[in-house]
N, C-alpha and C positions, 0 to 999 in steps of 0.2 A: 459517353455518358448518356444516359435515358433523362427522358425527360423529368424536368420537377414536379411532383406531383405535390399542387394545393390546396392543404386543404386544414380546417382548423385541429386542435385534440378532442379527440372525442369526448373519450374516457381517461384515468387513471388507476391501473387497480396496482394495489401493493399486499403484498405475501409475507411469512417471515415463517423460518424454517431454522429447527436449531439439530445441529450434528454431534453428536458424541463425536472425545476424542479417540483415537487408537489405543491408547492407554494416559495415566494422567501425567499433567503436566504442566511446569511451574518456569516461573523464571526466577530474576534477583528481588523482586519484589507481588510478586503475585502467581494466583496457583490458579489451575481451571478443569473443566471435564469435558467441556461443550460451547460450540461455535453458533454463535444465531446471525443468520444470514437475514437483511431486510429485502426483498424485492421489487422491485417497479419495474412495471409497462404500461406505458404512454403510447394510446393509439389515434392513430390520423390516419385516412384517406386509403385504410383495408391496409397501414404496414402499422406495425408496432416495437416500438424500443426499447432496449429491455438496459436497466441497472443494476446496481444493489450497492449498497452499505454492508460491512458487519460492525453491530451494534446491538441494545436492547430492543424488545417490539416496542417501545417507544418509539422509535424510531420510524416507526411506520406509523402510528397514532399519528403522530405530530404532521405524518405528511399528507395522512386520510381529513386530517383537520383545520390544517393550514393550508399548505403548497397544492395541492392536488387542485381548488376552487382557483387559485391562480393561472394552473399549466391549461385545463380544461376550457373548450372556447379560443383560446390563444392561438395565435399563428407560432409553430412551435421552430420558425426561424428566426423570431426576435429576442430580444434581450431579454428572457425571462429569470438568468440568472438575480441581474438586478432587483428585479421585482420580488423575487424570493429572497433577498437579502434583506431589502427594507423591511418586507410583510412579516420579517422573523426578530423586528426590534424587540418587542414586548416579551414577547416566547423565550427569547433566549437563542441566539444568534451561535455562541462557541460550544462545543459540546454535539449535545445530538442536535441541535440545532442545525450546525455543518454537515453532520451525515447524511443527515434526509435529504437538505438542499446538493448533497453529492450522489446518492441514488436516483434523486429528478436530474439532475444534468446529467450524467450518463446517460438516461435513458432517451433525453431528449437527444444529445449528439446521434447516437446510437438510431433517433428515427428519421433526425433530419438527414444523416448515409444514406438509408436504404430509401426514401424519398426522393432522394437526389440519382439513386440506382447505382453509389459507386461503396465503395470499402469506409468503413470509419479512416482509413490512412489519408483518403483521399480529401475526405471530407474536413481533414484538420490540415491537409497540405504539407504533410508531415513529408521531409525531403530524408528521412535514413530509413533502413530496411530494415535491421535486427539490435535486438536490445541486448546487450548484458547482462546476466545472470549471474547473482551469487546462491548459492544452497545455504537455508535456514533454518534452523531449527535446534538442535543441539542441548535441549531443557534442562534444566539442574534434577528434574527427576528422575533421567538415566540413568542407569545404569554406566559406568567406564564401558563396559561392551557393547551396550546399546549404542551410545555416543561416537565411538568408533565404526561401528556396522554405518549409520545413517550418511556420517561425513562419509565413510569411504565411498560410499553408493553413491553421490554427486561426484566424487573425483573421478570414477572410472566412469562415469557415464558424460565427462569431460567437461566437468565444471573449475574451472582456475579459482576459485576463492568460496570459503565456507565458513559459514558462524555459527556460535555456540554462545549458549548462554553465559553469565557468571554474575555468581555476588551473595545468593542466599547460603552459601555454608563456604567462606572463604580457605577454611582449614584442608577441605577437600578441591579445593579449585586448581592447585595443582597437581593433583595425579588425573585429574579431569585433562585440564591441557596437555599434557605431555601425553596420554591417551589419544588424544584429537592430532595433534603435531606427528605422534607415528603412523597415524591410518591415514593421513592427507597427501604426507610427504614432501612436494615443491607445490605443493598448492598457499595461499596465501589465507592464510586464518586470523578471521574476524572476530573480535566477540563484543557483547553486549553484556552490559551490565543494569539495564532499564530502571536508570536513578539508585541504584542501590547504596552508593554510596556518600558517606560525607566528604566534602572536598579533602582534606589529609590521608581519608583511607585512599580515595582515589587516584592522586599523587604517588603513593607509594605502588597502587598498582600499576598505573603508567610507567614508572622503572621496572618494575618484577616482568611486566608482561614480555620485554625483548629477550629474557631469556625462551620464549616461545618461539621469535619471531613473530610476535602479533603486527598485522598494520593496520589495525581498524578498531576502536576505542569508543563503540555508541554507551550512549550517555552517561558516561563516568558518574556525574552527579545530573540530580534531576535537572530535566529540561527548562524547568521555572526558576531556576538558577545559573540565568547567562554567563555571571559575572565567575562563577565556577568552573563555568566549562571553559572558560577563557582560559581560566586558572591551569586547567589540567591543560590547554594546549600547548599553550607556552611553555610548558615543560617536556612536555611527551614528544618522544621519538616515534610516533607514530598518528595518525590523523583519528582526531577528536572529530563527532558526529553526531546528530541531532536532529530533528525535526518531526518525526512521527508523531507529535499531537501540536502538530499546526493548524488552530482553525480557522482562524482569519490570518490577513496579511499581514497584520502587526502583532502576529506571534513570530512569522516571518524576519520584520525588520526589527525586533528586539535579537534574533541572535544572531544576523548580518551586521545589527548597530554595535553589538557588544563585542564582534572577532571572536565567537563563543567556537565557530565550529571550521573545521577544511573543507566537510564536505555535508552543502544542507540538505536533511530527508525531508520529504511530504510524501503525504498519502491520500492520493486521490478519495478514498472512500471518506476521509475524515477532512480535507480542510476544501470542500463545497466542489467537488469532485473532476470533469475536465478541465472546467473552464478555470477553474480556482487552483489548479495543480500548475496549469500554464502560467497563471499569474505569479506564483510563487517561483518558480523555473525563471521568470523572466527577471525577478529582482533578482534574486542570486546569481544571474548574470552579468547584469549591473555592478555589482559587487567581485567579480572575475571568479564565482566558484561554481562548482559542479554540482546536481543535483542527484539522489538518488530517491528511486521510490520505492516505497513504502509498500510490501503486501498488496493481496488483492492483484494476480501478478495478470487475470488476462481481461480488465482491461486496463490494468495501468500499462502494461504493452504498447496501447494504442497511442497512449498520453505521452509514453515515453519516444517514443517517434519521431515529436513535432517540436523537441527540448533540446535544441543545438547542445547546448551544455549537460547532456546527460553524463553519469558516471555509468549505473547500472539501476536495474530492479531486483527486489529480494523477492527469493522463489521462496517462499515460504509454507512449510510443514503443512499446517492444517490446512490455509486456505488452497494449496493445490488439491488435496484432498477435498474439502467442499467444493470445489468447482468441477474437479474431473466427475462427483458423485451427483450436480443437479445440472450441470449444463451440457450439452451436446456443442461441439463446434467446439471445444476446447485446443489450444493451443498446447506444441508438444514442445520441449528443450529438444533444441539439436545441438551440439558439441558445447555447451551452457552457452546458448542464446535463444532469443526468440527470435523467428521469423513470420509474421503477419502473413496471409492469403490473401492479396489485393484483389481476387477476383469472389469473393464473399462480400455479400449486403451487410453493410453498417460491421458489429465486432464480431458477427459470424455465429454469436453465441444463442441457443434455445433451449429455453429452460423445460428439463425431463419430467413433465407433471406427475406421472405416476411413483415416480421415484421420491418429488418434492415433497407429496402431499403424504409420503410414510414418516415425514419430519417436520410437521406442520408444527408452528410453535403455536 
């Protein structure tokens, strides 16, 4: 290990860049065209960290206005999580609130690695080597062939398990599935429904889905609704799943309190980013369940690492596309896993300016 190099945050600058999608695309409750990526780097002592969030440029606002006059100055190995919690009471703590303070904590892990002169892996003490990967994406806006081409290109490229959307046009959602179940094959299919449903439709789908063989059942009913997801578990031959808008910890301990889910999501970029991803991982350990994350797959890689109890990470459509298109040092699936580069400062990632700034938001 190289020496620690000490020295306060200089600066903070933060970016936000927004990406067209490949074509559009909807889920069971919401439609989209474009992806805005918030950026941060936090720099100390000639090395720089780099983060990001995807969210609104709010997002950046809120950290040009708030958090940035906190990390600035600071010794960027102390507790500044904390401090950016409290400094975020009045502002609004859940919501973008968590994104931003998960853009600054990456970025800050991210500088205290390369400070330190070892890998982000190291710098979390992270004891496994490669993550799990499921293929995501599968949008209600599809096309049956479209849906088919994309799952199959994760199976052959030796991915075990792939998700697909469901819930905005139920009437079609089976010649959808049965489309996705021939192009996969012995692979294991996931789907998502992101709140679409009321608890009874839900239910009903929990039976229908075994004629698929579904084993993965995200948010039957909305996530603000524990005492439903409970509902659908307890019923379902198949594992009910939640957590992607976890911002604090007791979004957390309301679907751990409630037995809502099998297996709990977070996502780093949304519920206050390493440090708050690990917090999360460690309750749901507590609890004996497994953790999966949430998008944003290179660097929840790193987060995913240091999560004895991990399930997997979801490789996700767009955001692998934003990131192979503004970051350098990107991480590649090999047989559906990731494997980290131990010999790479902090997560390896540098962002392609001339490329970034063709998508300036």
């Amino acid at each position: 290990m190289a020496t620690r190099i000490e020295a306060p945050v200089e600066r903070v600058d933060v970016s936000a860049y927004t990406i067209p999608t490949d074509e559009p695309e909807s889920d069971g409750t919401f439609e989209w065209d474009s992806t805005t990526i918030v950026v941060v780097e936090v720099t100390a002592g000639s090395k720089t960290g780099l983060g990001y969030s995807y969210g609104p440029r709010a997002v950046g606002a809120l950290i040009e206005q708030n958090l940035a006059q906190i990390v600035t100055g600071s010794d960027p190995f102390t507790n500044l999580w904390a401090e950016m919690d409290r400094s975020l009471r009045n502002a609004g703590r859940p919501g973008i609130g968590s994104m931003a303070m998960a853009a600054v904590d990456v970025a800050l892990w991210d500088l205290r690695a390369r400070l330190l002169g070892v890998s982000l892996i190291d710098a979390l003490d992270a004891q496994q080597d490669e993550v799990p990967l499921y293929g995501s994406g599968g949008f209600t806006s599809y096309s049956n062939e479209r849906l088919a081409e994309q799952l199959r290109t994760w199976v052959d490229e030796g991915f075990t398990r792939v998700k697909m959307k469901i819930g905005r046009n139920p009437g079609r959602d089976p010649s959808r599935l049965s489309a996705a179940k021939d192009a996969i094959g012995d692979a294991d299919l996931f789907v998502d429904a992101n709140g679409a449903y009321e608890r009874g439709q839900a239910l009903d789908w929990a039976d229908r889905l075994t004629e698929w063989d579904v084993r993965w059942f995200e948010e039957p009913v909305s996530s603000d609704d524990p005492v439903g997801l409970r509902t659908v578990r307890e019923r379902a031959a198949l594992d009910v799943a939640a957590g992607e808008y976890i911002y604090l910890l007791s979004d957390a301990r309301n679907l751990l309190d409630a037995r809502a889910v099998d297996c709990l999501q977070a996502d780093v970029t949304r519920c206050g980013g390493i440090t708050g991803f690990l917090k999360v991982a460690a309750l749901a350990e507590e609890c004996g369940l497994e953790v999966s994350a949430h998008c944003a797959p290179q660097v929840s890689a790193f987060a995913c690492l240091a999560v004895p109890n991990l399930r997997h990470l979801e490789w996700f459509h767009d955001h692998v596309r934003v990131e192979r298109m503004l970051f350098d040092g990107v991480l590649e699936p090999l047989n559906g896993t990731l494997r980290p580069d131990r010999s790479r400062p902090g997560h390896g990632l540098e962002l392609k300016r001339v490329e970034a700034e063709r998508h300036a938001a």
